[in-house]
N, C-alpha and C positions, 0 to 999 in steps of 0.2 A: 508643791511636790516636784513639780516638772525645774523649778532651782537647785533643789536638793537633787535631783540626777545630775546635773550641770557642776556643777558644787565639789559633790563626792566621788557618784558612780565612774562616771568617765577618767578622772585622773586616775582611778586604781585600777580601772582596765588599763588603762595606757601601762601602767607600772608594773602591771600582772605581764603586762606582753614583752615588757623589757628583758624578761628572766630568757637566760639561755640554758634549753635542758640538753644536757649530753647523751645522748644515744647508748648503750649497752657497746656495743661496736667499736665509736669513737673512743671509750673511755680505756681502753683497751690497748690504743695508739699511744705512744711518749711523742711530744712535741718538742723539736731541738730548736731552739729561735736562731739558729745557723747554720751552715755547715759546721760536723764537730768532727774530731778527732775517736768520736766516743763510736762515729759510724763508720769508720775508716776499713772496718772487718765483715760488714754487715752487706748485701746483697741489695745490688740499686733496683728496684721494683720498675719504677717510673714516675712521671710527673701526676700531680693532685693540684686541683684547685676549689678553689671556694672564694664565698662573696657574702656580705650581709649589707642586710640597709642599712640608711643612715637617717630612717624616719623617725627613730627614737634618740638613738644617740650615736653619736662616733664608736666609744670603747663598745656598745653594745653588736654592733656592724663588727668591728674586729675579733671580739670573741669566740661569732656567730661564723664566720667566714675560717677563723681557726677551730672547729668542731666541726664545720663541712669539709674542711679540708682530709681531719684526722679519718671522718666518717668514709667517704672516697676511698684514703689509702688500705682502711678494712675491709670495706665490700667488694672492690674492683681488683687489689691487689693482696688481698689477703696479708698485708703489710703489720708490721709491730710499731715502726716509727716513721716522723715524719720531720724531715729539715724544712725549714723556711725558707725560702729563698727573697721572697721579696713584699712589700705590699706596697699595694696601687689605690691612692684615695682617691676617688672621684667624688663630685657634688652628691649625689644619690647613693651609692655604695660603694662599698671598701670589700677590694678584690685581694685575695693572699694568693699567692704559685708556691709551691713546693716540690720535693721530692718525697716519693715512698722509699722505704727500705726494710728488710726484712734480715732483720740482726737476731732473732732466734727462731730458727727453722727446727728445731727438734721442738718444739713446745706443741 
């Protein structure tokens, strides 16, 4: 028994834990992976940031870290969009900075 946990159980926790769920909030946010053109009309909020680990996987750390980000420029800024401005890989996690913007204020 106690192999069969070893075996099975744990790598699909580990794989269950991998998934990144997006918030109501965040999903809300358009993510620009730059500055665009497409925000050039839209209202600069301010800076967001976010971070994920990197005890599962790299892409999963950057996912996680652009969904904290998105989630920030909704709560704190009531924002619609969000420019990238950069990402910081460290041994342990992967930090994004960005900017909020808020490109439809009548909504």
């Amino acid at each position: 028994m106690n192999r069969i946990v070893k075996s099975f159980v744990l790598p699909l926790l580990l794989l269950l834990g991998a998934c990144v769920t997006v918030p109501p909030e965040a999903a809300r946010v358009q993510l620009h992976n730059q500055m665009s053109s497409l925000l050039q009309d839209c209202r600069r909020m301010g800076p967001v940031r976010g971070s994920g680990s990197r005890l599962i996987s790299k892409e999963n750390a950057l996912e996680k870290a652009k969904v904290q980000m998105r989630e920030k420029a909704a709560k704190e800024y009531k924002a619609d969009s969000v420019a990238l401005i950069n990402i910081d890989p460290y041994w342990n996690e992967i930090v994004t900075n960005g900017v909020a913007f808020d490109c439809y204020p009548d909504r």
